[in-house]
C-alpha positions, 0 to 999 in steps of 0.5 A, spaced: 764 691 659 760 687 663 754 690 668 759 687 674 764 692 670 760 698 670 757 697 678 765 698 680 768 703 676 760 709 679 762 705 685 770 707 684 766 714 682 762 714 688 768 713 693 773 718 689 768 724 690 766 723 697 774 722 698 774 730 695 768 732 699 771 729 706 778 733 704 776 739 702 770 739 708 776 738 714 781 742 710 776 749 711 774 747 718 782 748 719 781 754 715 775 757 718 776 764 716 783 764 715 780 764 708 776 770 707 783 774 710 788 770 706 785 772 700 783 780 703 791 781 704 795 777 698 790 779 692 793 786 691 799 783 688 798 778 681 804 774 684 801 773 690 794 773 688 795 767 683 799 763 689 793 765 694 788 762 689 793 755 686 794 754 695 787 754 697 783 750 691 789 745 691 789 741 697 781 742 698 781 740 689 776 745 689 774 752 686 768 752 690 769 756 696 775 761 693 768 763 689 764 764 694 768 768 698 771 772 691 765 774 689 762 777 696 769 781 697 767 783 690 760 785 691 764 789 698 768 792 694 774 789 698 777 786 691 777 788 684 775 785 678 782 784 676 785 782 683 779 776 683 781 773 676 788 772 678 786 769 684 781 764 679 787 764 675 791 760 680 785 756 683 786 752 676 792 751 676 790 748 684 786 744 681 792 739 677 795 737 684 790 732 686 792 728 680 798 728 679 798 725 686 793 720 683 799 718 678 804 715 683 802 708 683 799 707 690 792 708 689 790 700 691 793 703 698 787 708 700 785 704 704 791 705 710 789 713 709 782 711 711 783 706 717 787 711 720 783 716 719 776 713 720 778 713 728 780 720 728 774 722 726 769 717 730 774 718 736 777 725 736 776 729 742 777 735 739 775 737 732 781 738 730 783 731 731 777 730 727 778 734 722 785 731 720 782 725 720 777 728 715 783 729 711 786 722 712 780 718 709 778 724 703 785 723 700 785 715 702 777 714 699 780 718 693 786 713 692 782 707 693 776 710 689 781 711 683 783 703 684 776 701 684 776 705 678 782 702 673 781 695 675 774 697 673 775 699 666 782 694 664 775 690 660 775 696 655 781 693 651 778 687 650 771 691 648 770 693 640 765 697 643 768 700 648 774 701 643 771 703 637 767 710 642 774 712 645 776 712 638 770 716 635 773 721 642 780 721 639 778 723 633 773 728 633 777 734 638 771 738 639 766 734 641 771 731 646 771 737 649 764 738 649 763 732 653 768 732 657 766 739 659 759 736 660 761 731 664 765 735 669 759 740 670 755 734 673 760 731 677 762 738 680 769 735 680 776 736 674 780 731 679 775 726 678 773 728 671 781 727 670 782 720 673 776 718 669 780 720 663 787 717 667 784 710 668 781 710 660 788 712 658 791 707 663 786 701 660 790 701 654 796 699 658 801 702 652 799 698 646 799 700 639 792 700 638 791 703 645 783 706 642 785 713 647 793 713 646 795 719 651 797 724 646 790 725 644 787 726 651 789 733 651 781 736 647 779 732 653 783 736 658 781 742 654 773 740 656 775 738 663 777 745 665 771 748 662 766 744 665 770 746 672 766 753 671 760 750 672 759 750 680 761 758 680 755 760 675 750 756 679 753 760 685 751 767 681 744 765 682 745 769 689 752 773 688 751 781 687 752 785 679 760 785 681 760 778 684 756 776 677 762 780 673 768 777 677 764 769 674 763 772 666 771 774 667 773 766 670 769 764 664 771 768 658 778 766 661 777 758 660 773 759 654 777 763 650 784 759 652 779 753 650 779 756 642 786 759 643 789 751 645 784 747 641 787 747 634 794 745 637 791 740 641 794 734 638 801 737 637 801 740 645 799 732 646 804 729 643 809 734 646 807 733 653 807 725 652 815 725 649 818 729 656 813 725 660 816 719 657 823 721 657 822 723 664 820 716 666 813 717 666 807 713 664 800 714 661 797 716 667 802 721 669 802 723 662 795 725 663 797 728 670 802 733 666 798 734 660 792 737 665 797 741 670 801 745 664 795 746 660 793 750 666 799 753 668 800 756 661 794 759 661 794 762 668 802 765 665 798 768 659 792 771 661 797 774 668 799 781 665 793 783 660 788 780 666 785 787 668 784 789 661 781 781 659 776 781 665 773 788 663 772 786 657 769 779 658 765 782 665 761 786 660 757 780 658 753 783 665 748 787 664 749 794 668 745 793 676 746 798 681 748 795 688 747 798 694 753 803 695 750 806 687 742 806 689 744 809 696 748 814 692 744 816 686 738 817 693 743 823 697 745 826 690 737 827 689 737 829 696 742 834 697 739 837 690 733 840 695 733 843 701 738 841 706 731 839 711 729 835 705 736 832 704 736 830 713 729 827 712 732 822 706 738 820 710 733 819 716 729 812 710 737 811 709 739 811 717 732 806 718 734 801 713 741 801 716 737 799 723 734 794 719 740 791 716 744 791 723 737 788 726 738 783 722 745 781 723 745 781 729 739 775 729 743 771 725 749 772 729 745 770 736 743 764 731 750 762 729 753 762 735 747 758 738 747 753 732 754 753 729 754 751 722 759 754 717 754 757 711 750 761 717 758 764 720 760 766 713 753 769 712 755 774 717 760 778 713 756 779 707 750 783 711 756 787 715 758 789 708 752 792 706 751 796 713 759 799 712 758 801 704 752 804 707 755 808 713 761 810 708 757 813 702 752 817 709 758 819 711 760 821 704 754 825 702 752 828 708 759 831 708 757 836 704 750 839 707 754 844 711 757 848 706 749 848 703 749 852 710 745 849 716 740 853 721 741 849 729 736 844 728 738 841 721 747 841 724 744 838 729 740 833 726 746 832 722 750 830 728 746 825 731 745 822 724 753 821 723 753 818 730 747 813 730 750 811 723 757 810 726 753 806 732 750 802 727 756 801 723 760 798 731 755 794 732 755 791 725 763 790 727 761 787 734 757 781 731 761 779 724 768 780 728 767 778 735 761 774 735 762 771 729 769 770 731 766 765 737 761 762 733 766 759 729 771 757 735 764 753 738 763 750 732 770 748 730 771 745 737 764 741 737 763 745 743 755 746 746 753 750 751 749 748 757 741 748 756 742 754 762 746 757 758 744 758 752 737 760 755 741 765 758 745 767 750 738 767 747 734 772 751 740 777 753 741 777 745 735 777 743 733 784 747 739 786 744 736 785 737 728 787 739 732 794 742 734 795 735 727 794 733 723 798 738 729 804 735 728 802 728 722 804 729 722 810 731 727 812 725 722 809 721 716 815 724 722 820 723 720 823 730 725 823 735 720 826 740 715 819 739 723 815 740 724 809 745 725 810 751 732 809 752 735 803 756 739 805 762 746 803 761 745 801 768 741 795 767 745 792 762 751 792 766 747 788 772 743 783 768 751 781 765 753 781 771 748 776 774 749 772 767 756 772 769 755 770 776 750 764 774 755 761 769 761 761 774 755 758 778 754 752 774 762 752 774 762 750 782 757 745 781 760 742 775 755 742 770 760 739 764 757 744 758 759 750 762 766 747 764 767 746 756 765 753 754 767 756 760 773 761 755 766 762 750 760 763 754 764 769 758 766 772 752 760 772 748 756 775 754 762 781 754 760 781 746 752 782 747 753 786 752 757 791 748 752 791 743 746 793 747 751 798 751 751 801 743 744 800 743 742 804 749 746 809 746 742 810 740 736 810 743 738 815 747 740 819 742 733 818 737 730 820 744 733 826 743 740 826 747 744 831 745 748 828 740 756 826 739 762 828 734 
């Protein structure tokens, strides 16, 4: 293979993965956060579980972002080791649809899917016109970028050298395997790893001596599915102790159907090949076929015993406490001592869910002011830890009263619950509603007026440093020493002024505020509601009376 060769198959490489990159880039801005919800109401059932996982990693060919959001609804407790494994098991059988799609013979075609795309994305008016237009030229660069690649490698048949590596690939299943494995944790990528190995089948253009016949590809397969875990491990680096369990349960799965299959490999080659023949089909689709029924048997196989499995694999995780079970073994001390001793505890705990709720509520301002999908999604996680938090509170505190309190402690109780419960509201505020408006900013490309987005960050940013003025008074455990409380009052006007001044900007035409003008409302309504339940904690760290 010449050097001229060798520049259009890693340019045809190149264009195939920005092609993955661009479809699976729009396919989750149409999905925004429909994802984390379609994975939350199918995974209690393994039938829906496995669809959930094969619908959302096939049209976006990767596991990527079903992974991530896995593993922080398994760190939330909201998904179970086992109910995250269906859906991994299902995101691999996703990830056969783009090549057999690649096996029909009209990659030379791309180009029609990008030119109709290209202005979408350039011209659009609205973000979903963008966005599709995104999809269209993905699935087109993906196309032409196969193309480039089999008219790039037609050479290897003429090549001893070429012939006589793909030989030694053949004829050694292992090594096969490990090579291919390698090769897709760089690329990131099993539909590219799978045209690859498409293109090297198709040069041999069906002859006799074909140094990589078909039905000897399936090693190579076998690798390819490994490889795709690749991009989960590294995810771990920021994944709680279940999020890390949920990944050495994915892997187990891949690696043991690895060694189960390998020793079969040239016999479920072969008998691949002949139905694939006998239905009409090339090497290529044979390839395609190869790759989706090794898939599909293994998600059939591992589907019942996939509890069971995934506990033993997951122990490969050493034990680590995550936040719900450090909280917990905290209150469980406490609640050995007095019951004073114990509410002064659960007052370190009340300041830290102050934190975190202080926290969140600055990344949700900064989401719905900069956009961005990583920053939206990191909402969620944050509002998880502060409901874990009030969830175990309100658990361990619950059993103060039969220690028997005096009125001082009952009431200190109350207040507590209450002021967690707030906490917990706006925590939902941010990550529900404001996140919720952020998405629909970014989504629509929409920008707010520079009057506008002043007005956005200094409403929400008081609502913020309020949180911090009350997380410090937590923190002096006096509610003697706690902040003023902020009139109710005061809130309610300074959001009607903002509102007058944002239909201001209407009157006058001002074009931002006229695009923004079913957000900008709404997000006011949203900061508002969080400094109300703001002044509401303050008035009660202050020394209000407190509510049930």
């Amino acid at each position: 293979m010449s050097w001229t060769n060798g520049y259009w198959l890693l340019g045809g490489i190149a264009l195939f993965l920005l092609g993955i990159h661009l479809l699976g880039e729009g396919l989750k801005r149409v999905l925004g956060g429909r994802l984390r919800w379609a994975m939350t109401r199918l995974a209690g059932n393994p039938i829906t579980a496995l669809g959930a996982g094969a619908a959302v990693t096939g049209p976006m060919q990767s596991s990527g972002p079903a992974t991530v959001v896995l593993m922080g609804l398994a760190d939330a407790g909201i998904v179970t080791l086992s109910q995250g494994a269906v859906i991994l098991l299902g995101a691999t059988v996703g990830a056969t649809v783009i090549p057999q799609l690649l096996a029909f013979p009209v990659a030379r075609w791309g180009l029609l899917a990008v030119m109709a795309g290209v202005p979408l994305v350039l011209f659009g008016r609205w973000q979903s016109w963008k966005s599709f237009g995104g999809v269209l030229a993905g699935f087109g660069l993906m196309f032409y970028g196969m193309h480039l690649m089999t008219d790039a490698v037609a050479p290897v048949r003429d090549s001893q050298g070429a012939r006589d590596l793909l030989a030694g690939f053949a004829g050694r299943p292992v090594l096969a395997a490990l090579a291919a494995a390698a090769l897709t944790a760089v690329i990131q990528s099993s539909g590219a790893a799978v045209a690859i190995v498409m293109t090297l089948v198709a040069a041999g253009g069906g002859q006799a001596d074909n140094p990589l016949p078909p039905e000897k590809v399936l090693p190579l397969i076998i690798g390819i599915n490994v490889g795709t875990a690749a991009p989960a491990i590294i995810a771990t680096l920021s994944a709680g102790r279940e999020g890390r369990r949920l990944v050495a349960a994915y892997v187990g799965f891949k690696v043991v159907g690895a060694v189960l299959m390998l020793p079969f490999a040239g016999v479920l080659g072969q008998l691949a090949v002949d139905a694939t023949a006998a239905a009409g089909g090339g090497p290529a689709r044979a390839v395609a076929n190869m790759h989706t029924a090794y898939n599909a048997v293994l998600a059939v196989v591992f589907l019942l015993p996939a509890g069971r499995l995934a506990s033993l694999f997951a122990r490969a995780v050493p034990a680590q406490e995550g936040l719900a079970e450090r909280l917990a073994r905290r209150l469980s001390k406490a609640l050995s001592g007095t019951p004073s001793a114990a509410l002064m505890a659960a007052g370190r705990e009340l300041a830290d869910m102050g934190r975190r709720t202080e926290r969140l509520v600055r990344e949700g301002l900064a989401a719905l002011e900069e956009g961005g999908e990583r920053r939206i999604e990191s909402l969620k996680p944050l509002d998880d830890e502060i409901d874990v938090t009030f969830a175990t509170m309100s658990s361990y505190l619950a059993k103060l009263p039969a220690h028997g309190l005096a009125g001082p402690d009952a009431e200190r109780l109350t207040r507590t619950l209450y002021v967690a419960k707030l906490f917990e509201e706006i925590g939902d505020l941010v990550s529900r509603d404001l996140a919720r408006l952020a998405s629909k900013r970014s989504f629509k490309d929409l920008e707010f007026s520079m009057e506008s987005q002043a007005a956005l960050h200094r409403f929400g940013t008081a609502a913020a440093d309020e949180l911090a003025r009350i997380c410090a008074a937590l923190e002096a455990e006096g509610a003697q020493a706690g902040p003023p409380a902020i009139p109710s009052e005061e809130v309610e006007a300074e959001h009607r002024r903002l509102l007058a001044e944002h239909f201001d900007q209407l009157g006058r035409g001002v074009p931002a505020a006229d695009e923004t003008a079913k957000i900008y409302p709404d997000a006011l309504a949203v900061l508002r509601d969080i400094r109300r339940a703001g002044a509401e904690i303050a008035r009660v760290v202050k020394g209000g009376e407190g509510k049930s």
